[in-house]
Each structure stands twice: as C-alpha cells, then as structure tokens.
C-alpha positions in Angstrom: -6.6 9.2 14.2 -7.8 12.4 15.6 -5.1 12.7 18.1 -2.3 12.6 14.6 -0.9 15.0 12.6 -1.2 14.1 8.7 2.5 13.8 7.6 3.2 11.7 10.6 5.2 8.9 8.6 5.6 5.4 10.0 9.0 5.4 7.2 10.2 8.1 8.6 9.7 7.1 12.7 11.5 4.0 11.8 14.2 4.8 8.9 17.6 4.9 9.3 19.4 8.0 9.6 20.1 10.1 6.9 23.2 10.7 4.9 24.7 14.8 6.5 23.8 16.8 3.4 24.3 20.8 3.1 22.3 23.6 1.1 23.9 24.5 -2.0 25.8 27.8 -1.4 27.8 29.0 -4.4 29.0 28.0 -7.5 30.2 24.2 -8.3 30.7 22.4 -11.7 30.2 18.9 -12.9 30.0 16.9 -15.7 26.7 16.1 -14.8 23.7 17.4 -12.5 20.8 16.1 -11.0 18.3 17.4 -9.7 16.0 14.9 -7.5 17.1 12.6 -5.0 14.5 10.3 -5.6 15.3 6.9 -6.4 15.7 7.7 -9.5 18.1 11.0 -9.2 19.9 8.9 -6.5 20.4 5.6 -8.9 21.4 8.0 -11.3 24.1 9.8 -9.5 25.3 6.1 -8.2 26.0 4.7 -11.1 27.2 7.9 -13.2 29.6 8.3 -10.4 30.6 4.7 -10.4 31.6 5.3 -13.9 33.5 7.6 -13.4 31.5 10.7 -14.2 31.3 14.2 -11.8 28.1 14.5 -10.1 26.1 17.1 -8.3 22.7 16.2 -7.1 20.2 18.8 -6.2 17.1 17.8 -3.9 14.6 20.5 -2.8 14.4 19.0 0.3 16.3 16.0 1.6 17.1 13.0 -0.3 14.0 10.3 -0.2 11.9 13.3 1.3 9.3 12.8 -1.7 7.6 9.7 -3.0 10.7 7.6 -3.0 10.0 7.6 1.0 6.5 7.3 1.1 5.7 4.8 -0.7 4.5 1.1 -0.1 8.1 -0.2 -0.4 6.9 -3.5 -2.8 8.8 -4.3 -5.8 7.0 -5.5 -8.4 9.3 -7.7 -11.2 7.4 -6.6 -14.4 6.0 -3.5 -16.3 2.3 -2.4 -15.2 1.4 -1.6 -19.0 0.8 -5.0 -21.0 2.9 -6.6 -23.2 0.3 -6.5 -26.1 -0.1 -2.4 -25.1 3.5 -1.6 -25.8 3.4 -3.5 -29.0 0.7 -2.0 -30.6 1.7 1.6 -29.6 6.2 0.7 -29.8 6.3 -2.5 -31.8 7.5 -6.2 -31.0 11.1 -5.7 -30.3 10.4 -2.4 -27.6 8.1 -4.4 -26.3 10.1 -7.4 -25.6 13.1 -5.7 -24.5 11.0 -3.7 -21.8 9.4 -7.2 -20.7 13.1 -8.6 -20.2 14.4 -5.1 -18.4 11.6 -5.4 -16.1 12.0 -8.7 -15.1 15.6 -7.9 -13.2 14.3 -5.1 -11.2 14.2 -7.1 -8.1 18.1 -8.1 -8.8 19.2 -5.1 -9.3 18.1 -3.5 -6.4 18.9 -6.7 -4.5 22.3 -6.1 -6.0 22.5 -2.6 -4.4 21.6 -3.3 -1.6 24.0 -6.4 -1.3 27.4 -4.5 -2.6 26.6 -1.2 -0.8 25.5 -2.6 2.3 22.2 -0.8 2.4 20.0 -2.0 5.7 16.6 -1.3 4.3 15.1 -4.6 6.1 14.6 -5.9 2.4 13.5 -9.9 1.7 12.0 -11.8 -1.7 8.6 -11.5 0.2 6.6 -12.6 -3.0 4.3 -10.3 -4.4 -0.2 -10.5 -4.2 -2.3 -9.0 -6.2 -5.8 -9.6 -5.6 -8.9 -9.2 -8.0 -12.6 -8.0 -6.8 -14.3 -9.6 -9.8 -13.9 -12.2 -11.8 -13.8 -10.7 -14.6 -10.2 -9.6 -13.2 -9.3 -12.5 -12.3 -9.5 -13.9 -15.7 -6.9 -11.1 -17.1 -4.8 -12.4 -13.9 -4.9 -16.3 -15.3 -3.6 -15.0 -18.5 -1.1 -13.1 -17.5 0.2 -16.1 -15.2 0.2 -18.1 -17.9 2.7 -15.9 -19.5 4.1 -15.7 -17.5 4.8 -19.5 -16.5 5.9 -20.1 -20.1 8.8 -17.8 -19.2 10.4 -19.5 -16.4 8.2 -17.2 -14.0 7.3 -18.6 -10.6 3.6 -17.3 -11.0 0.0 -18.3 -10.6 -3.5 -17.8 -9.5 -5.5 -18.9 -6.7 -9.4 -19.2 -6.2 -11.4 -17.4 -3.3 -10.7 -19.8 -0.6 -6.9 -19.6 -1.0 -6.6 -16.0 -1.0 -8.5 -15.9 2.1 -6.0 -18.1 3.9 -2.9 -15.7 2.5 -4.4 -12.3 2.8 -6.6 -12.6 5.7 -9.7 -11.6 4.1 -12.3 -13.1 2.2 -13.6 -9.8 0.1 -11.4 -10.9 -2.9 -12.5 -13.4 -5.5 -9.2 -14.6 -6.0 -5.2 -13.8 -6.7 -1.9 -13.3 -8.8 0.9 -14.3 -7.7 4.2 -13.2 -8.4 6.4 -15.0 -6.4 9.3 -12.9 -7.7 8.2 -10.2 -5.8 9.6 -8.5 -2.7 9.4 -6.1 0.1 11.9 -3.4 1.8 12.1 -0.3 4.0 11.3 2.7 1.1 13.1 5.5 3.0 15.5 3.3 4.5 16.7 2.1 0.7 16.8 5.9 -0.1 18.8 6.7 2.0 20.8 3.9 1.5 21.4 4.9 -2.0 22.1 8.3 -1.2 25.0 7.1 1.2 26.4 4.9 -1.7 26.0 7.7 -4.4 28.2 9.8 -1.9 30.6 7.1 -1.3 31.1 7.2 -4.7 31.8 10.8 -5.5 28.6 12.3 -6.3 28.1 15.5 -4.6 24.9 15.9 -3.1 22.9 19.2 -1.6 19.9 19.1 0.2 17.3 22.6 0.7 18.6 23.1 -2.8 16.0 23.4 -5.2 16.5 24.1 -8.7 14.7 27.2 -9.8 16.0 27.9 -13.7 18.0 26.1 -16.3 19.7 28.2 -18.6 21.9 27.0 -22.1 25.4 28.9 -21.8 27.9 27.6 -24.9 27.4 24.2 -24.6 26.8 23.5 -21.1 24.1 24.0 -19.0 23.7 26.1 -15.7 21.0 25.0 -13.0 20.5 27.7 -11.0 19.2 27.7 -6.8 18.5 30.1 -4.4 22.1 30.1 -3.4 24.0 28.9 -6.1 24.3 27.5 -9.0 25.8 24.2 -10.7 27.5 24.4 -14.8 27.4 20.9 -15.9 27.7 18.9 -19.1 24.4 17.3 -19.0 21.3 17.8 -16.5 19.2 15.2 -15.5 15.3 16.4 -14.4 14.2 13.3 -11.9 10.9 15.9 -10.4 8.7 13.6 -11.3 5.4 14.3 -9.6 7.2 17.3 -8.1 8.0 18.8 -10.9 6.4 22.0 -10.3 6.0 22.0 -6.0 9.3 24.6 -6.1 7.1 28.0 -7.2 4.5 28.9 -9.5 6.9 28.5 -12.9 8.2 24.9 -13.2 11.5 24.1 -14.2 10.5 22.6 -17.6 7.1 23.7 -18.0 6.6 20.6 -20.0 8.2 18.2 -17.7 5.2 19.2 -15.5 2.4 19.4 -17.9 3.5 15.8 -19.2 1.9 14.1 -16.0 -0.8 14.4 -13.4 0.3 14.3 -10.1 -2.2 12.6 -7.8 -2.3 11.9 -4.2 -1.6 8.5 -2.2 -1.9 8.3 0.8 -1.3 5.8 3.7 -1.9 4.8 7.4 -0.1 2.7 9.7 -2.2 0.7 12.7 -0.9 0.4 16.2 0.4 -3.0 16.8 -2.6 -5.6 15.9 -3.0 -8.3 18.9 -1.4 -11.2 18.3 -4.1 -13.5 17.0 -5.2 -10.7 14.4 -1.5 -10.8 13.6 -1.4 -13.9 12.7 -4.6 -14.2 10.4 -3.2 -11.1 8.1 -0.4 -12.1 5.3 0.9 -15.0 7.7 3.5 -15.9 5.4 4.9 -12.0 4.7 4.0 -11.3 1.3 2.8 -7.7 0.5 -0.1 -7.0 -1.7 -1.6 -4.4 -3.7 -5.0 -5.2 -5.6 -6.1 -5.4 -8.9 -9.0 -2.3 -8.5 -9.0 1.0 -10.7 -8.2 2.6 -7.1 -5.9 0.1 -6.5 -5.1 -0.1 -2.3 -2.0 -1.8 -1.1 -1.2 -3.3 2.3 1.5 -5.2 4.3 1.8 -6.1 7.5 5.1 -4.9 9.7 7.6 -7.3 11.8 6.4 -5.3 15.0 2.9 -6.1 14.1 1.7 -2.5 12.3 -0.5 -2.9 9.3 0.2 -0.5 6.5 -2.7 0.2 4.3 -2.5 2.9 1.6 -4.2 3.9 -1.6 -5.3 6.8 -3.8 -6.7 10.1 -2.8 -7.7 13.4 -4.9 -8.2 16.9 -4.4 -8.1 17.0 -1.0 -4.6 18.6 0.7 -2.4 16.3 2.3 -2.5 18.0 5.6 -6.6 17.8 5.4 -8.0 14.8 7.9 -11.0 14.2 5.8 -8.1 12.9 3.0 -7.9 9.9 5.0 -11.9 8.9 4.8 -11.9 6.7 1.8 -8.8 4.8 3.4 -10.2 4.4 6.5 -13.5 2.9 4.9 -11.9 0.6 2.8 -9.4 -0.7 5.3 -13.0 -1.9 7.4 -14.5 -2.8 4.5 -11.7 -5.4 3.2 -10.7 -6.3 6.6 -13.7 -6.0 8.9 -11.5 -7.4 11.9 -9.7 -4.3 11.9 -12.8 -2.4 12.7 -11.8 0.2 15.7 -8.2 -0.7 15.6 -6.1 2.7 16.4 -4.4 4.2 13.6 -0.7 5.5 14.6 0.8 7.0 11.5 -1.1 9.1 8.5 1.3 9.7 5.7 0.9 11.0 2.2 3.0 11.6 -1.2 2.5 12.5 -4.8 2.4 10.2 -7.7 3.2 11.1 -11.1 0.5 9.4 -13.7 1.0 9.7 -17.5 -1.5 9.6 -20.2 -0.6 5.9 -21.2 0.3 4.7 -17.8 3.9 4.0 -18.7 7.0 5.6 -17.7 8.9 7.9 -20.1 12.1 9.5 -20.4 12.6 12.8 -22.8 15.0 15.0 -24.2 13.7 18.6 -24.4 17.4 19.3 -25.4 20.5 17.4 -26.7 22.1 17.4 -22.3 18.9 17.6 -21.0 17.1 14.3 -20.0 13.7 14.3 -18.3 12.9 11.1 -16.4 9.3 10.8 -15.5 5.7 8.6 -14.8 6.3 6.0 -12.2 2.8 5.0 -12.1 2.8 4.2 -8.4 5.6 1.2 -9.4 8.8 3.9 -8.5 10.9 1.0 -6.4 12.3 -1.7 -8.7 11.5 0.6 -11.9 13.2 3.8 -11.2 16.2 2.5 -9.5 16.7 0.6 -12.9 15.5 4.1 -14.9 19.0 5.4 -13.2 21.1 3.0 -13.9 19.8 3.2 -17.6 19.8 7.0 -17.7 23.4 6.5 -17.0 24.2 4.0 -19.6 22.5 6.2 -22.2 24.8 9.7 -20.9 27.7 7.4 -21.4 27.1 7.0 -25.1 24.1 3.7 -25.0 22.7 4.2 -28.4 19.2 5.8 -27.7 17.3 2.6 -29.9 18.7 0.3 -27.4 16.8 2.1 -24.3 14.2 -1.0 -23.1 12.4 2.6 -21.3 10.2 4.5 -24.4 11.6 8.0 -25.2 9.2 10.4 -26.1 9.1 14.0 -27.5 7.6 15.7 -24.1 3.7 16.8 -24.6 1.8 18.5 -22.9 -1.2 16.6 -21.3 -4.9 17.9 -23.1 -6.2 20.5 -20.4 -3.9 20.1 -18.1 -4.7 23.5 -16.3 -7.8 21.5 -15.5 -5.5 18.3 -14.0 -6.9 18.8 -10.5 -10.9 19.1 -11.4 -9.8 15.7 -13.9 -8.1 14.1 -11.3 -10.4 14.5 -8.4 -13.7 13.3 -11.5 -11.6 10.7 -12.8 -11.2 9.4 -9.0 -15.0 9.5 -8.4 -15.6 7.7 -11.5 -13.2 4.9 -10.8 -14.8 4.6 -7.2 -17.9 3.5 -8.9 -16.6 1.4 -11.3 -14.6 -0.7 -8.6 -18.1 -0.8 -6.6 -19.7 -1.8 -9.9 -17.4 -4.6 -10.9 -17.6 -5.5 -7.3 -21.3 -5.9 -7.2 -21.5 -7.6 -10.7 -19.4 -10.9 -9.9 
C-alpha cells in the first residue's frame, strides 16, 4: 500500500461515467431545492420530479462524490435499530410501520434500477452477518426467528457453516438475510442522477450551498455563484453537513450527528484458489462487532474490506492500520496479498442510531443519520421526503421526525469519536476472548 495514494477508489476506477453537470452560475427558481446529491438528494429530486414538481439540486462536489460512492454497496432489507427499541422510545404502530417500510428497500431500488435502466452491476446476493461471540449470536437466532414468522427467508448457522460461506473460521457463527443484495455504489449514483435529470430535475455540481435565507414565503439557497428561490429546500448533507466552511448551513443539522470515518481497501486480484475459498457463492457481509467491518469479494477477483476509523485524516496512511490488521486477522490467507485501492468517506451517526428527518422550518426538511445503512434506506428516505412535500400527512411518515437537537458536547465530537472507537475496540476483543 505504500506505493497508493489514500482516495484512490476502487468505485470510482471502475464506475460508470457520470451524468455532464455544470457549476451553478446565476439565479434559477424552483418549487423545490436540493441540496446533496447523495442518494438521498438524488431519490429525492427523482421522484419529486416524477411528480411533477421543479427541481434544482445542489452538490458541493459532483453527484455520488460523498458517501453515497464510497460505501460498501450492500443493501440491507430491515432497520439497524430493533423493533422493541422503536417501540419503547415511538410506540407500537411507528414501530411496525418502519419494520414494514424497511422490508421493501431492496424492491425499490431494484425497481429503479429496472425502470431507469441503471447498470450498477446489482444482484439479490443475500446478505451475512457474522457474530464473534456467542453471546451475539444468540440476539442473531432471535431476530431470525422474527423474522421467519414474517414470511422472511432468514436463519442462522453454527461455526462450521459460516466457515464454508465466508471463508474464514474466526466467526462463531451467522445471520442470514437471504433478502439481501449487492450493487456498484457509485455506479447506482450515478444512475440515479441520470434518471433525476431525465426527469426534469435540474442538477449543478461545484455548487455548494453556503446560506439559506427566508424571503416572503419562499426560501433562497445561496452559492458562490448563484443562487436558487424555491418553495421548499431539502438539506440531504448528512455527514457533510458542515465540510463547506467553518459556519454550517443549519448549524443544527450538523450538531445533530457525529460524523465518523470509514474507510476501505480493495486487494489486487486474489489467485484463483483463494478466490474460490472467500464468499463462493457471492453474498456480501458485514459483521455483527461494535466496529462492525464489511467485505465482499469482486467478479474480477478484488476483495473489498472496509470498516471504521477515527481521528485520523483520510489522506493519513496510518488510517488504514486497523484495517489492514483486521483483514489478516479474520482472513489469515490474505496475509501479504497487495492492496490496490485505499478509499475513505464520512458516516453520519446519531445519538440513537436511527435515521431522522426534521423540520427546522415549515419548507425546510432536514434528512439525516444513515448509520452506515445509506443504500436501500436513503433511496427510500427520498422517495418518502417526496410523498410528505406532496401533502403525505406527517403521522403517516414510517421515518421518525424529530425536533433537531443538538448532540451533548458536540464541540468535543472528534475527542468522543476517536474514545468511543478505542473503547469499542476493546470490547470486540473482549467479547471475542470471552466465548
């Protein structure tokens, strides 16, 4: 790895190419504006336009640039935080109707990708997650179980199974989701971007909103350049809420999360052998460990490995470490195999691990907190976003809208971040040792 660059993306060496985008560069009006092309900014715009809405989509840099095309590209069909969570802290009925939402992310992005023709080299892979204790794993039979009363085509396996469909023996066992599935992140980006523009929605790249100011009873996003009056803005930052300049946007929007590093790496080709003893039958996988790491294995034989970093930059080598040691550690047979690609983006973490949208304002809407599960959730967190613009009663939202707060200490986020990453390090090593 000595001989890379950090930044150097295996998504973005092998996407396809991007929609032709401009800078914002005067004045334009809409009924609404986004600003993100993420996949949530970009689902957003798609199906506003769809419906018949104006749309003008600002991205800082260009669309899928940020964690929407760095990510592990799995799609996971349910919501991280459990069911019995979101009861106690929304009731029965929010509960329920998130359960049900989340179970059709896979569709609806399948969907997309189907009707817009978006090549994104996407398949119903099935989903792993394995557990290091089995203390874990004994949530995991629960949750199956659930699961399986549902309808749900989902189990666990002992020790000796999930060695034969990992690859590696260091787990004591797996879920799985067979609902699961697996695409190209930037690829699906970008796909969405070209099918928001087909659509009508406007979209400028190297267009970062800098202020948002009330005027009557619309709203004016202003840019370097330009500047965008609309009905109704749409903030879809997320964990780059405040990367634009020292004054965020919505200074609450940014104070609401913590935005923590993940990073990934991306093997040369494996030799065919060790090919074929990794995830023979395709699935991805991302474990069931405080500092969770995930991993799939390429059709031109690249292993992807990726997992959670803290204070150190992006661009910083010595980022990678942890990776690099658990990638041996988990698969030892990939011990002095060269690492092609080094790749990193930010991920937006709330207090309760769950999603939120806010309105700081009656046409302001502030989507945010993917918790590392952006594909399948935030393509669905547009499409809802615009139901709810186009008069959805807010108490029929399945996503929780909160009043936006800001985080306890959060001028300290970085310092908590980087202890809370430690501390989890040593409990996964500690669970890990115990079983």
């Amino acid at each position: 790895m000595n001989a890379l660059k950090p930044e150097d993306s295996y998504w973005e060496a092998t996407a396809s190419p991007a929609l032709e985008t401009q800078c914002l560069d005067g004045s334009a009006a809409a009924d609404v504006c986004v600003v993100g092309g993420g996949y949530t900014g970009l689902s957003a715009a798609l199906h506003l336009a769809k419906a018949g809405a104006s749309v003008v989509l600002l991205e800082a840099r260009t669309p899928g640039w940020g964690a929407s095309g760095r990510n592990g590209g799995q799609i996971i069909p349910y919501w991280k935080v459990e069911h019995w969570k979101m009861e106690r802290q929304y009731g029965a009925a929010m509960a329920d109707r998130t359960a049900e939402w989340a179970s059709g992310f896979v569709s609806l992005v399948f969907d997309l990708i189907k009707t817009h023709g978006i090549e994104c080299d996407a398949s119903l892979s099935g989903w792993i997650q394995p557990a290091h204790s089995y203390e874990l794993l004994r949530i995991q039979e629960r949750r199956a179980k659930e699961f399986q009363a549902q309808g749900a085509d989902a189990y666990v396996v002992d020790a000796a199974a999930a060695r034969d469909m990992l690859g590696t023996g260091w787990y004591k066992g797996a879920f799985i989701d067979r609902r699961g599935a697996r695409l190209h992140p930037l690829s699906y980006a970008r796909g969405l971007a070209r099918a928001a523009a087909s659509a009508g929605a406007r979209i400028f790249s190297m267009s970062p909103a800098l202020e948002i100011e009330r005027v009557a009873e619309r709203c004016l996003v202003k840019t370097r350049k330009g500047t965008v009056a609309a009905r109704v803005v749409i903030l879809c930052t997320n964990a780059y809420s405040d990367a634009d300049g020292p004054k965020p946007l919505i200074e609450q929007a940014a104070h609401a999360v913590v935005p923590l590093n993940s990073y990934m790496i991306a093997t040369q080709p494996l030799p065919p052998d060790v090919q074929r003893s990794i995830l023979p039958n395709g699935e991805t996988a991302a474990d069931f460990k405080k500092l969770m790491n995930h991993f799939r294995l390429e059709k031109d034989g690249r292993f992807l490995f990726g997992g959670r970093g803290g204070l150190w930059s992006a661009h910083d080598r010595r980022a990678y470490a942890p990776l690099l040691r658990a990638l041996v550690t988990i698969f030892p047979q990939l011990k002095g195999v060269p690492i092609e690609f080094c790749w990193s983006g930010k991920v937006a973490i709330t207090a309760d691990g769950s999603p939120h949208f806010h309105r700081p304002a009656d046409n302001v809407w502030v989507a945010t907190g993917c918790n590392g599960r952006g594909v399948g959730m935030c393509t669905a967190a547009g499409q809802l976003l615009a139901k709810l613009i186009g008069g959805m009663p807010d108490t029929e939202s399945p996503m929780p809208i909160n009043q936006l707060k800001q985080l306890p200490f959060h001028r300290l986020r970085l310092l908590g971040a980087q202890a809370a990453v430690w501390y989890k390090s040593w409990q996964d090593r500690r669970d890990y040792r115990c079983t």
